[in-house]
C-alpha distance (Angstrom), angle and dihedral (degrees) to the residues before:
residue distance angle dihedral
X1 . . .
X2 3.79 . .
X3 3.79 132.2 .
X4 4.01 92.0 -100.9
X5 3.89 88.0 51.1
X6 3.89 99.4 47.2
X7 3.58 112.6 77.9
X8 3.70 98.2 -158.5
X9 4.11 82.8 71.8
X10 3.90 92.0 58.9
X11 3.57 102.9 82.8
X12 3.64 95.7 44.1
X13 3.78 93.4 49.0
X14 3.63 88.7 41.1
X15 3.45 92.6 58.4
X16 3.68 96.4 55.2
X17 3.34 97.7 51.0
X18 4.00 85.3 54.7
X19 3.69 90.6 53.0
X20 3.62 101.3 43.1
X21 3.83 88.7 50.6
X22 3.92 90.6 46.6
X23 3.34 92.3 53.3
X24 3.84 99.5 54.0
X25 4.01 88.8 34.3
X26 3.95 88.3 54.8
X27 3.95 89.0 40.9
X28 3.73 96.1 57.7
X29 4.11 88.5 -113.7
X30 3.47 87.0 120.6
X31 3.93 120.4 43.7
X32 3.44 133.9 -137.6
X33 3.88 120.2 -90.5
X34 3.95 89.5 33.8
X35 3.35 123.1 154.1
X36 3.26 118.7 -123.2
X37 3.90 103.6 -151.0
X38 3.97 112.3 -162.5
X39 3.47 106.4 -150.7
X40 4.63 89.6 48.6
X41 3.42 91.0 48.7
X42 4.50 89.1 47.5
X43 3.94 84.7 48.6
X44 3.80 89.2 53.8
X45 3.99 105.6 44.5
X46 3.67 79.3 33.7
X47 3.47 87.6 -129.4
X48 4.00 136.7 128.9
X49 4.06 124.0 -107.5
X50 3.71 90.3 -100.1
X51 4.10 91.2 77.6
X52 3.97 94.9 23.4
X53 4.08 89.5 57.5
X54 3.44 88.4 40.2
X55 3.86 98.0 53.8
X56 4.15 92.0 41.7
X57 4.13 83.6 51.0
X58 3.81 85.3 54.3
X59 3.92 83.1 49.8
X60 3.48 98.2 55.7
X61 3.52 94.5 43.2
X62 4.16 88.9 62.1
X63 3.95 90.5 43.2
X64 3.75 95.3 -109.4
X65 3.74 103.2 111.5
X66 4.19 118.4 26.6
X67 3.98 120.8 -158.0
X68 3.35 115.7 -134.8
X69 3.95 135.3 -170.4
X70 3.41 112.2 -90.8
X71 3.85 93.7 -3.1
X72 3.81 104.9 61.1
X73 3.57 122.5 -158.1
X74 3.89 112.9 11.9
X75 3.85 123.7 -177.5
X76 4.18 104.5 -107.7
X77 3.63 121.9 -123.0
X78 3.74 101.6 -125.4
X79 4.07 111.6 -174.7
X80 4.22 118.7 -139.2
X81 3.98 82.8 -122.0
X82 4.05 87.7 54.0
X83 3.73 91.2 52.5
X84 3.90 98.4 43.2
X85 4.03 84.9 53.0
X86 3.99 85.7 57.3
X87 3.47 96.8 46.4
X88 4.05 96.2 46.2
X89 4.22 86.8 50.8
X90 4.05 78.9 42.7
X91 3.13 87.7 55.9
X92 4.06 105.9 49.0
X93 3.51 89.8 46.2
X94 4.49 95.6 53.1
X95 4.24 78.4 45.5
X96 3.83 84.1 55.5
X97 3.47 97.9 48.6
X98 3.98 102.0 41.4
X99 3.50 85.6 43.8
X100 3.87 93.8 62.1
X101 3.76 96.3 33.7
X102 3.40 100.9 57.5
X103 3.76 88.3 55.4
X104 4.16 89.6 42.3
X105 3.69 101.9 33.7
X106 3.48 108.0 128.0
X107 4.23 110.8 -130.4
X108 4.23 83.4 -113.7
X109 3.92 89.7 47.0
X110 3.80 87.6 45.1
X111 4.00 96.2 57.4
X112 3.89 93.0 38.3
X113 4.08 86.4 58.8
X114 4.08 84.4 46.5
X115 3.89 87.2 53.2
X116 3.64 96.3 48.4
X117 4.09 89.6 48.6
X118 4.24 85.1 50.9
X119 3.60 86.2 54.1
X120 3.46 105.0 62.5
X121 3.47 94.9 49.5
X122 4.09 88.0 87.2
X123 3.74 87.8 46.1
X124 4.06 99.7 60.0
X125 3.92 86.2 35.8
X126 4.04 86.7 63.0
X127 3.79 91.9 37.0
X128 4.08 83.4 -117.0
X129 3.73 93.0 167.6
X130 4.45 90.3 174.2
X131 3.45 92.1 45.1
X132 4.07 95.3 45.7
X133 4.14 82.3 48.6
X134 3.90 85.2 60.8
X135 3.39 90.9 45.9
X136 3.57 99.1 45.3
X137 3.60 98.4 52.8
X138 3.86 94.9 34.9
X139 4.63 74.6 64.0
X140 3.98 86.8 50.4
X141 3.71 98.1 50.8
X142 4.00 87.8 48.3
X143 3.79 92.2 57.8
X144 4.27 87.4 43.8
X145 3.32 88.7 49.7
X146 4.20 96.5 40.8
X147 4.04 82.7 63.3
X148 4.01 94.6 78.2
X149 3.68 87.9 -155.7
X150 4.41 100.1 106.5
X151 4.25 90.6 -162.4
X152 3.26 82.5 63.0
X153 3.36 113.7 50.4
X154 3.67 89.7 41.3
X155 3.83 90.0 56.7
X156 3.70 86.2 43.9
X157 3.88 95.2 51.2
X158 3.85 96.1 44.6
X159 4.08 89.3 59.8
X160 3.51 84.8 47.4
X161 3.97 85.3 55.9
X162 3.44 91.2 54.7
X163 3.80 104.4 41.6
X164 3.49 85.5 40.3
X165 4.04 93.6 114.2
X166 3.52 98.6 42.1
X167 3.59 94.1 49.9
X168 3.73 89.0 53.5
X169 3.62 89.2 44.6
X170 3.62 91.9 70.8
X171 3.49 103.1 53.9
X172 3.34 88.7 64.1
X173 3.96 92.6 69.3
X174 4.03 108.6 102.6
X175 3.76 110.8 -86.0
X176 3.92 97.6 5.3
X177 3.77 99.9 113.2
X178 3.62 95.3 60.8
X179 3.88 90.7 43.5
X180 3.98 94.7 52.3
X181 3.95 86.3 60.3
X182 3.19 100.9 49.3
X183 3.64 81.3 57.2
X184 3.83 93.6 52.9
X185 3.68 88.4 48.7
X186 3.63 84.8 61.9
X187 3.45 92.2 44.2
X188 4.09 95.7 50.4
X189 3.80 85.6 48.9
X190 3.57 93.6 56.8
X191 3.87 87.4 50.3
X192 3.33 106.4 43.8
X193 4.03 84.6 61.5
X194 3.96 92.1 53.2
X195 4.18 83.1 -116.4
X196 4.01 96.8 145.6
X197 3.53 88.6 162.0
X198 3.94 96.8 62.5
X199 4.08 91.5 38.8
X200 3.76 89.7 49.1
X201 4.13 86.1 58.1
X202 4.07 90.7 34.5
X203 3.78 87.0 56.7
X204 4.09 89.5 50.9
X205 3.20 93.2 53.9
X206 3.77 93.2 44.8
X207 3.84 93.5 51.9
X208 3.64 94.2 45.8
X209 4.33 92.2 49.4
X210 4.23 86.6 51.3
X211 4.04 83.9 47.1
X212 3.96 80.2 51.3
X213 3.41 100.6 44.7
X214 4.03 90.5 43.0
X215 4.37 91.8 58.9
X216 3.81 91.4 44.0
X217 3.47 93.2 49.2
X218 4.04 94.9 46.5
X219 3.54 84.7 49.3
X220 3.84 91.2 57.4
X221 3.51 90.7 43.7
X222 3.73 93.0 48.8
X223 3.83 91.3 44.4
X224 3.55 91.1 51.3
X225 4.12 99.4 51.0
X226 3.77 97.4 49.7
């Protein structure tokens, strides 16, 4: 049995198809009002439409790609004002949730959250950028999860879903990675003393610099393209 007719293999190629598309959707490679043709984008993933609809699905569940009557999946206009509003209700709800873990953290949940941070210290040193991604939400879900409070972290997670390419987006904006964790070493500071206070600000601040990072690089990208 091949990889097309196994479906064990369909979520794991589907999900490279959605990241390689988010990637060049995010980077301005692939313009706004594109048409996302099934059967192209099967012949280039080498893949059937089981994982390709699957992956444009996932698209149109974060707002990147729209499907339209007739037309079928279209790349979305999304406006720099339209993502800034994301990130600054992004960023209340990560305040929220540092906030409340670093006063609920458990001591175990607190030293898995340093280990993570250690981690991705070999990622930014080898310019990694996918494997610092992994990392860096892998940091997120511990602080969701350090809340105790599950409406929460599932509200928490499903923004995350949806910002999930943007957020991405701006690591890839020269010097970024190592800046972001700095931040969460500020951030893991603030809750290994129980201060929720100070990591509720520290995670502002840290929402509005990817935000930051996110425009400049678009407006590389866009620079760059014309």
């Amino acid at each position: 049995m091949n990889a097309e007719q196994d479906p064990s293999t369909v979520p794991l190629l589907s999900e490279r198809i959605r990241m390689a598309l988010a990637d060049e959707i995010t980077a301005g490679l692939i313009a706004p009002g594109t048409q996302l043709d099934e059967q192209q984008l099967g012949t280039r993933f080498g893949a059937s439409r089981t994982p390709v609809r699957e992956a444009l699905r996932q698209l149109s569940a974060s707002g990147l790609v729209e499907m339209r009557p007739r037309r079928g999946a279209v790349v979305a206009a999304m406006t720099a004002e339209r993502i800034f509003e994301m990130f600054e209700l992004s960023a209340e709800i990560e305040a929220l949730c540092v906030r409340l873990a670093a006063w609920r953290m458990t001591p175990l949940e607190r030293n898995r959250l340093r280990r993570i941070h250690e981690e991705s210290a070999d990622a930014v040193a080898r310019g990694d950028i996918d494997e610092y991604d992994r990392l860096n939400w892998r940091f997120h879900d511990s602080i969701y999860e350090g809340t105790h409070n599950a409406f929460i972290v599932e509200q928490a997670k499903a923004l995350r879903e949806r910002m999930a390419a943007f957020r991405r987006a701006q690591l890839r904006e020269d010097g970024r990675p190592a800046l972001s964790r700095e931040e969460h070493g500020a951030l893991l500071e603030a809750i290994m003393r129980g201060d929720g206070e100070e990591a509720a600000k520290q995670m502002r601040a840290h929402m509005f610099n990817a935000s930051g990072a996110l425009e400049r690089f678009a407006s590389f990208v866009n620079s760059d393209h014309r």
